[in-house]
Backbone as numpy.savetxt, mean C-alpha at the origin, in Angstrom:
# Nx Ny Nz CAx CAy CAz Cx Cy Cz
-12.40 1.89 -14.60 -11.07 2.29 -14.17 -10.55 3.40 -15.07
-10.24 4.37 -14.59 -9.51 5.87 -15.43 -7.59 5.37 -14.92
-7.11 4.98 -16.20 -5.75 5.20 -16.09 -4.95 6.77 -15.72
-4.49 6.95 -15.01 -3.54 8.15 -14.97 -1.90 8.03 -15.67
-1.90 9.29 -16.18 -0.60 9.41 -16.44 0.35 10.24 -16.11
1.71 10.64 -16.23 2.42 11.35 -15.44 1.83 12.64 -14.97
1.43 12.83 -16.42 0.83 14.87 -16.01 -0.16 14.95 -15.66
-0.87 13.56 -15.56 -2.13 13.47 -14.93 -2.50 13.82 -12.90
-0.93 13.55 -12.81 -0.62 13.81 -11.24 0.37 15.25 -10.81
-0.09 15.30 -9.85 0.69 16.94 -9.35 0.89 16.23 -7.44
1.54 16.89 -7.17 2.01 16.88 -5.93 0.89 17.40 -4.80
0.55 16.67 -3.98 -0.20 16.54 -2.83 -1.61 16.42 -3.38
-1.88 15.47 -4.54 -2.97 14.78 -5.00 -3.14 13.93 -3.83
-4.24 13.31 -3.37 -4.81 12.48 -2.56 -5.94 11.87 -3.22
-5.64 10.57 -3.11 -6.52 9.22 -3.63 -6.95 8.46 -2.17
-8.32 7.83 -2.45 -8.38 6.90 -1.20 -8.99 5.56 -1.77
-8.86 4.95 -1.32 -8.87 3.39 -1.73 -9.96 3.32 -1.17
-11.59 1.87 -1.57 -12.49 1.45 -0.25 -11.69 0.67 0.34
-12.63 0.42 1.76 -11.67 -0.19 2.73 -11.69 -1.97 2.39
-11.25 -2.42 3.34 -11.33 -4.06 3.40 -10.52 -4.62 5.14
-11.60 -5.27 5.80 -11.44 -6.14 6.75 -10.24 -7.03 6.65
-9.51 -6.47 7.77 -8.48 -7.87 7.62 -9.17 -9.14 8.36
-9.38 -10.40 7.56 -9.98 -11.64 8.39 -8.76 -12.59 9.14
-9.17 -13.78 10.03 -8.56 -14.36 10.45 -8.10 -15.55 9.67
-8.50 -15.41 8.52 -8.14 -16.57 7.11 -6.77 -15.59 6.89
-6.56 -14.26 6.83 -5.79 -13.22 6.09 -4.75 -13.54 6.65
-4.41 -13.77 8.13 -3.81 -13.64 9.24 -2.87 -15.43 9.40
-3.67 -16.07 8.87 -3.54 -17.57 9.09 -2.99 -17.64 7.84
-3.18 -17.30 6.82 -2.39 -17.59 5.00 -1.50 -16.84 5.06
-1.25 -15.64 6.09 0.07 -15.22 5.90 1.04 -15.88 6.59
0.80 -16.23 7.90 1.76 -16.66 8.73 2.28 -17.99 7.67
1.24 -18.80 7.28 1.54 -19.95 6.47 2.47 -19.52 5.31
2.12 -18.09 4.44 3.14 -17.93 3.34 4.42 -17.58 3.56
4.66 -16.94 5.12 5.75 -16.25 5.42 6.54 -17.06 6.02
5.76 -18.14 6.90 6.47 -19.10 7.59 6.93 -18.28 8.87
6.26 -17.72 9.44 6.01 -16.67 10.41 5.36 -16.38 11.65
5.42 -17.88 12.11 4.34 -18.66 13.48 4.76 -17.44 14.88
5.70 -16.44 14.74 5.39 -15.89 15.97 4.55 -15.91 17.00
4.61 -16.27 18.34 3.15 -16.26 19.11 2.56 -15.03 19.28
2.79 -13.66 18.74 2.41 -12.39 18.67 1.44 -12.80 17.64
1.19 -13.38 16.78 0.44 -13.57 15.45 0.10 -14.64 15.58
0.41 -15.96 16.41 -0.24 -17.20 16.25 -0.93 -18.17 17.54
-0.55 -17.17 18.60 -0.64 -18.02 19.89 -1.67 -16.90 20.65
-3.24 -17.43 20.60 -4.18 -16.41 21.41 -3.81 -16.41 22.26
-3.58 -17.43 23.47 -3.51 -17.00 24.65 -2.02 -16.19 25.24
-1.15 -16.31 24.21 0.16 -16.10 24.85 -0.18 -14.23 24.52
-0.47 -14.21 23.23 -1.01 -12.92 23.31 -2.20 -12.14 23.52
-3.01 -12.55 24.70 -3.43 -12.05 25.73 -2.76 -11.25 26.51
-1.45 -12.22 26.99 -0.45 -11.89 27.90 0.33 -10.85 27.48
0.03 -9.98 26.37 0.66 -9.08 25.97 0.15 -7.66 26.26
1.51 -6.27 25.84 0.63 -5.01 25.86 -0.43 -4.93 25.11
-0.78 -5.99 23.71 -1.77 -5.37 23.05 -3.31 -6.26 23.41
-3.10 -7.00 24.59 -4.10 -8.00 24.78 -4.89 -8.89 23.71
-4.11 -9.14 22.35 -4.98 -10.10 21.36 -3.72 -10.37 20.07
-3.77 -11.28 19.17 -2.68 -10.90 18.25 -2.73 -10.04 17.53
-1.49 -10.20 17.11 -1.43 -8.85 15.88 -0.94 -9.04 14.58
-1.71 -8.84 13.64 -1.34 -8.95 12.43 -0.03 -8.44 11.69
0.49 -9.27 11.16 2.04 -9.29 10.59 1.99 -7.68 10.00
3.04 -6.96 10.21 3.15 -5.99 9.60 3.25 -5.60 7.95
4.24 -7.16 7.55 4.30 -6.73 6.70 3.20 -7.08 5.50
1.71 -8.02 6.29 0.89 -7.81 5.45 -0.09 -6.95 5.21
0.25 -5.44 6.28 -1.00 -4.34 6.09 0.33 -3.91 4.49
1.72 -4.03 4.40 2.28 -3.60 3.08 2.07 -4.05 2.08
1.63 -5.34 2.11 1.37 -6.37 1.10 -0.32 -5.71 0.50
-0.97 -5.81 1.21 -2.23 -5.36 1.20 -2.61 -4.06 0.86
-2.00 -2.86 1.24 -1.77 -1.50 0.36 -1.39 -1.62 -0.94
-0.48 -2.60 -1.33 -0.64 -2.67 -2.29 -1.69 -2.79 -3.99
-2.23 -3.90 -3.19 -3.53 -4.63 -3.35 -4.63 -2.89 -3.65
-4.21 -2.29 -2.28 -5.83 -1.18 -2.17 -5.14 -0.24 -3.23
-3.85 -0.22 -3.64 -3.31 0.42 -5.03 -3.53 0.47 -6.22
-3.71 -1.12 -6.12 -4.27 -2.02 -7.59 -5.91 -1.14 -7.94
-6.59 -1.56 -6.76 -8.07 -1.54 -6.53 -7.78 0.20 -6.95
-7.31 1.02 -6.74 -7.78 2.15 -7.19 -7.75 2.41 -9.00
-7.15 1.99 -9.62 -7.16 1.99 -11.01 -6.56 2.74 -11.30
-5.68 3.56 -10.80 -5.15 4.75 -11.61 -4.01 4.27 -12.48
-3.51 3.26 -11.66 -1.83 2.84 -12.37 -1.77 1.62 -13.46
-3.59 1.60 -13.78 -3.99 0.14 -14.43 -3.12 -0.23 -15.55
-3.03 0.90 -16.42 -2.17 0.52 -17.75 -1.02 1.72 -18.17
-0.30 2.54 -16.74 0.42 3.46 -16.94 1.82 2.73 -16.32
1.58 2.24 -15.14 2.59 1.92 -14.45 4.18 0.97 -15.60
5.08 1.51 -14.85 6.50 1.17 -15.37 6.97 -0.34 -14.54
7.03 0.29 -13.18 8.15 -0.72 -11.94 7.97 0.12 -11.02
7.43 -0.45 -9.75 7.73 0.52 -8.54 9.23 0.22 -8.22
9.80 1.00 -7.66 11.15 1.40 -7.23 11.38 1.08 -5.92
10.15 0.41 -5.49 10.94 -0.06 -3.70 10.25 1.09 -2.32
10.11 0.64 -1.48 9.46 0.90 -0.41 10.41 1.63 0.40
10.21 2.62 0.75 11.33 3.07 2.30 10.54 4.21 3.38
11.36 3.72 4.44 10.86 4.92 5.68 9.36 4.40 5.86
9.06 2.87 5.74 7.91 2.41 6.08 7.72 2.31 7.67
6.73 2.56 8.35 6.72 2.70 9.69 5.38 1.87 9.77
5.61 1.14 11.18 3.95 0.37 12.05 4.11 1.34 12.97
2.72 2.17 13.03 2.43 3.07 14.07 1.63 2.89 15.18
1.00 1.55 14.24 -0.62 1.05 15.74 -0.47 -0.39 15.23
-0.60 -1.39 16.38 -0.89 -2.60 15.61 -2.32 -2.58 14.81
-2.12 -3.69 13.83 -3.14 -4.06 13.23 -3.62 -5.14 13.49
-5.26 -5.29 13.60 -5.46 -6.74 14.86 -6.57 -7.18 13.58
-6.58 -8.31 13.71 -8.32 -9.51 13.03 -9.52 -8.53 12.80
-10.05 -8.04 11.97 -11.32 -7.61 11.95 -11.48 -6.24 11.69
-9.93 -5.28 11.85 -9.69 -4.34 11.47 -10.18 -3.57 10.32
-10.60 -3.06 9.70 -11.11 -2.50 8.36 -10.01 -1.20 8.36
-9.05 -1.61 7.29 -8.37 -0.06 6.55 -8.84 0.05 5.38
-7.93 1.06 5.19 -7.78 1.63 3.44 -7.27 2.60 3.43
-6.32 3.11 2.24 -5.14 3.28 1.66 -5.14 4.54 1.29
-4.41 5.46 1.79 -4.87 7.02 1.42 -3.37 7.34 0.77
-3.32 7.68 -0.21 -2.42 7.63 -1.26 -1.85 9.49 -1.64
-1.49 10.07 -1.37 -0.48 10.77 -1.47 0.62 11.67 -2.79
0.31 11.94 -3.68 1.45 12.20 -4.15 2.49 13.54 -3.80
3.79 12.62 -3.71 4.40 14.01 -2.98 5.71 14.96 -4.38
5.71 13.84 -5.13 6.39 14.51 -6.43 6.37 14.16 -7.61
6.25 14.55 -8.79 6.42 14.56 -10.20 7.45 15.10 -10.69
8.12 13.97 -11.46 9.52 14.22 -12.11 9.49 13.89 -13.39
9.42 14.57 -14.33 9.82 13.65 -16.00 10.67 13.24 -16.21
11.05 12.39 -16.95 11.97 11.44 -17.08 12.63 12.37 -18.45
13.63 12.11 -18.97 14.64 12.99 -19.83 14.15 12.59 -21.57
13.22 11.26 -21.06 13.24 10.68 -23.14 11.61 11.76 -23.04
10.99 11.88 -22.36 9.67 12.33 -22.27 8.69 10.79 -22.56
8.98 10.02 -22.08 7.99 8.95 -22.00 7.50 8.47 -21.02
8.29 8.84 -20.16 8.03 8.44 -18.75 8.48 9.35 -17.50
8.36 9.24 -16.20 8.77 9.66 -15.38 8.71 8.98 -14.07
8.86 9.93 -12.64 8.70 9.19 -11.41 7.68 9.91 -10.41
7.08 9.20 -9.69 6.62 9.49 -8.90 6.72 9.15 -7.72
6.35 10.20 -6.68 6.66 10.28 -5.21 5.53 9.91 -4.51
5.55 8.67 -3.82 3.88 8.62 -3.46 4.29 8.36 -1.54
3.35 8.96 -1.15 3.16 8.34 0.66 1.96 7.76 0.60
1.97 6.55 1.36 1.44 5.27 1.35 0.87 5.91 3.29
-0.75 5.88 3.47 -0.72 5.70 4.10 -1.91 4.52 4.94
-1.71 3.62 5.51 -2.78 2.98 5.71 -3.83 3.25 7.07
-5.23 3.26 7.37 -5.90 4.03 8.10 -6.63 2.60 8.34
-7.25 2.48 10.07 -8.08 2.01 9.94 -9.54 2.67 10.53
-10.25 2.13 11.00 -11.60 2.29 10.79 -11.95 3.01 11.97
-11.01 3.82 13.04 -11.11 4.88 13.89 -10.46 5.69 13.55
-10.15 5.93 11.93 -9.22 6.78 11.59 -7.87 7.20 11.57
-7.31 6.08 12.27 -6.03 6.12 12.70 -5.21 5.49 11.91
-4.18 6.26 11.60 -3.02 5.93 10.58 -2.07 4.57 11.11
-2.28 3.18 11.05 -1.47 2.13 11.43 0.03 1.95 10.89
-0.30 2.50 9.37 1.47 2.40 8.57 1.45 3.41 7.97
2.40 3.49 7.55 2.72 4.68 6.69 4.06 4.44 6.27
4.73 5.02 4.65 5.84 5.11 4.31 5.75 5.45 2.88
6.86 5.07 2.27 6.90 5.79 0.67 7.27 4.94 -0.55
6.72 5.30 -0.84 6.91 4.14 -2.35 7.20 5.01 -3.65
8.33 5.37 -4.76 8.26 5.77 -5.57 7.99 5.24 -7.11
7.87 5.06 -7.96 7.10 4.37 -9.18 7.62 5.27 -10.60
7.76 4.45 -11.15 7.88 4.65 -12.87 6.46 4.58 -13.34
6.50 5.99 -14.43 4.67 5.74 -14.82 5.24 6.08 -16.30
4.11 6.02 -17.23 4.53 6.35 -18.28 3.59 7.64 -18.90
4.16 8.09 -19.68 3.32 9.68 -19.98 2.20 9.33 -21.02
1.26 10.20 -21.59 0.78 9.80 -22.50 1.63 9.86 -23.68
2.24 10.19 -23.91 3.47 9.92 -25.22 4.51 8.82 -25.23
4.75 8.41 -23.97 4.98 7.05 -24.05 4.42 5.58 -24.43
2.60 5.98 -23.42 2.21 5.23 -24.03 1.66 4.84 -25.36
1.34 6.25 -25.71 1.65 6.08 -27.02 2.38 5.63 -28.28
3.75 5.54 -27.71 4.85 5.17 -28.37 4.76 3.03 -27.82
4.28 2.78 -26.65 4.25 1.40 -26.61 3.24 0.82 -27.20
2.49 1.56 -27.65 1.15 1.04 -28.50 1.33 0.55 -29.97
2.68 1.11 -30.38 2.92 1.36 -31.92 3.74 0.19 -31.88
């Protein structure tokens, strides 16, 4: 894993995550964690009867799961501050059982922070699956720390 640090990133950097299968265990532990039995997500036959002819995986665990393909890239292993919160997140395609994405990562700005230890970053989150097609997408911004910060948390 190569940690990155603030100046380590510039604007319209692109990272990609490997992919990972969403399973029907994935689909079944979420509804269970979320408490989220929708018949869109829990009832095969009712969603048959639907536009998407099969269920569809909770949205908000392709977000949960970008996360995850965030982790898996290593960059933020021992830089990261606090992400700052999610917005302008969009479902563009459902996401169904068996799906394979991964996480094409974005940076859209670098800001230093005023002590010089840290700063922010602008990231678009986008998730793809395995016909190439962008299912979510949205933005996440993050506290990272510089190398002089971390330097300074080391001491």
């Amino acid at each position: 894993m190569t940690t990155y640090y603030l100046e380590d990133f510039a604007p319209d950097q692109v990272f990609e995550s490997g992919g990972r299968t969403i399973t029907e265990a994935d689909l079944t532990f979420f509804s269970m964690l979320s408490g989220d039995w929708n018949p869109i997500h829990a009832n095969e036959a009712y969603a048959r009867t639907t536009r998407f002819g099969q269920r569809v995986v909770h949205g908000v665990l392709g977000m949960a799961v970008s996360t995850g393909m965030l982790h898996e890239l290593g960059i933020f292993h021992d830089s990261v501050i606090a992400m700052l919160g999610f917005r302008n997140w969009q479902f563009l395609a459902p996401l169904f059982v068996n799906d394979t994405i991964h996480l094409r990562l974005t940076i859209t700005s670098v800001e230093p922070g005023k002590s010089g230890n840290s700063g922010k970053l602008g990231r678009r989150f986008e998730l793809v699956n395995q016909h190439g097609d962008v299912v979510q997408a949205g933005e996440s911004d993050v506290l990272v720390l510089t190398r002089q910060g971390a330097q300074a948390r080391a001491s």
